[in-house]
C-alpha positions in Angstrom: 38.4 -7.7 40.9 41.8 -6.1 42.6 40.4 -2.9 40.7 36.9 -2.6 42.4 38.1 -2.4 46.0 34.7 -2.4 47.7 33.0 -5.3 45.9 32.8 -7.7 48.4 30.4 -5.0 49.7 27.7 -5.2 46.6 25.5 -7.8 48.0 24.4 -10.4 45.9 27.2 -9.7 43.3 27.3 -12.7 41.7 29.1 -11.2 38.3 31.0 -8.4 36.4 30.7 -8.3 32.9 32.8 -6.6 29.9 31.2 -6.2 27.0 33.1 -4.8 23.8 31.1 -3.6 20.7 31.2 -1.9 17.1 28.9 0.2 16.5 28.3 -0.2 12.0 27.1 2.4 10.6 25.7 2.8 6.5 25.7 5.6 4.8 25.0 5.5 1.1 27.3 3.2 0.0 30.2 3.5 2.8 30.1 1.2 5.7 32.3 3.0 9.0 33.3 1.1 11.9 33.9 3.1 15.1 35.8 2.6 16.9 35.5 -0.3 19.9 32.8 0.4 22.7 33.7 -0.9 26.1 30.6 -1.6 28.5 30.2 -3.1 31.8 27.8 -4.7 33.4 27.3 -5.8 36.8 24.7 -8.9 38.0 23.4 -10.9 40.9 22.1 -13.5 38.5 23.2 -17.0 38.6 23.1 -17.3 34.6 25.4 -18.4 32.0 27.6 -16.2 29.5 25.4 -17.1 26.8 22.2 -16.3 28.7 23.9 -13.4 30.4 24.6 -11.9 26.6 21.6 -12.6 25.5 19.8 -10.5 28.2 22.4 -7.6 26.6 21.5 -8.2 23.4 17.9 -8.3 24.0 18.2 -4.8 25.8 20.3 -3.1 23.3 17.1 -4.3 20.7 14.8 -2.7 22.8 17.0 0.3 22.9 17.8 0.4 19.3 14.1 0.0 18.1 12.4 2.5 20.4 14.7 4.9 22.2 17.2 5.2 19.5 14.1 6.3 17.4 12.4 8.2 19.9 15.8 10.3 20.1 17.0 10.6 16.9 13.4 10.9 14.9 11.0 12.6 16.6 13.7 14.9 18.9 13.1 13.8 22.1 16.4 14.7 23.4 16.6 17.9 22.0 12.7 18.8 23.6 12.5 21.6 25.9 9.4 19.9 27.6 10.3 19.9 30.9 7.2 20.7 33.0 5.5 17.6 34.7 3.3 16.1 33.4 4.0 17.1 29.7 7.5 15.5 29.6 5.3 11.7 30.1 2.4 13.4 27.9 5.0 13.4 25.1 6.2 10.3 25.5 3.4 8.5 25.3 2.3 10.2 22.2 5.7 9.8 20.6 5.3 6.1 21.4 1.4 6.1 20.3 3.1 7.3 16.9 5.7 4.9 16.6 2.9 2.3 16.9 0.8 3.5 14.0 3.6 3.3 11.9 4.2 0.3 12.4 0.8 -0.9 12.6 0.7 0.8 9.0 3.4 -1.6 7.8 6.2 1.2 8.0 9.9 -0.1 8.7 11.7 3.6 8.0 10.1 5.6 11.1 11.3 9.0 9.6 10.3 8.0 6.5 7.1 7.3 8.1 7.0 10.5 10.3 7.7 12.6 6.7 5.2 11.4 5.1 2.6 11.6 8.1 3.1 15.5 8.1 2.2 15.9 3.9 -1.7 15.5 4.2 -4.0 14.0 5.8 -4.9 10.7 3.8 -1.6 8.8 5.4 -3.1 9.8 9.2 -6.9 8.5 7.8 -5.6 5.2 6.7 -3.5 4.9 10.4 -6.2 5.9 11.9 -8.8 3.6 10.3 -11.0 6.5 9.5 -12.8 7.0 5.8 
């Protein structure tokens, strides 16, 4: 804590955590490690380490499953939408989306999104419509 001057002035800091990570990633038949990720993380929980990781690990789901999608599939990063209320408009749909897929049984969400755009029988069947 000789590093963080001013933290007796965070009130209700109760913990400062260092995460390190590896982010694996597959392609074809390669596996690439980056390298390490440093994170930190600062709590006024009263919690265990294991408890404490879990809440991280529970976020990073959450942020692999949707937002990593929502970025990297559909281009939400890369939108130009920038005009309230579209920006939340957009959102939501890109969230209603995800949902059909995987209400439809869909794992791959671009493989979903692909094959969404080819015709209209795949968007019938999400939809429930004859």
């Amino acid at each position: 804590m000789d590093d963080l001057p001013q933290v007796e002035e965070w009130a209700g800091l109760r913990s400062i955590i260092q995460v390190t990570s590896y982010r694996h990633l597959l392609k074809g038949n390669y596996l690439f490690i980056e390298k390490p990720y440093t994170r930190y993380y600062i709590s006024s929980l009263d919690e265990s380490v294991e408890q404490i990781a879990q809440r991280i690990r529970d976020y990073w789901h959450v942020e692999n499953k949707v937002h990593y999608v929502r970025d990297v599939t559909q281009g939400e990063d890369a939108s130009r939408i920038r005009v309230y209320p579209l920006p939340n408009m957009m959102a939501l749909a890109r969230n209603f989306a995800l949902n059909l897929y995987r209400d439809g049984g869909f794992k791959n969400m671009a493989q979903a999104q692909r094959m969404a755009g080819q015709g209209l029988e795949l968007l019938k069947s999400l939809f429930r419509m004859k």
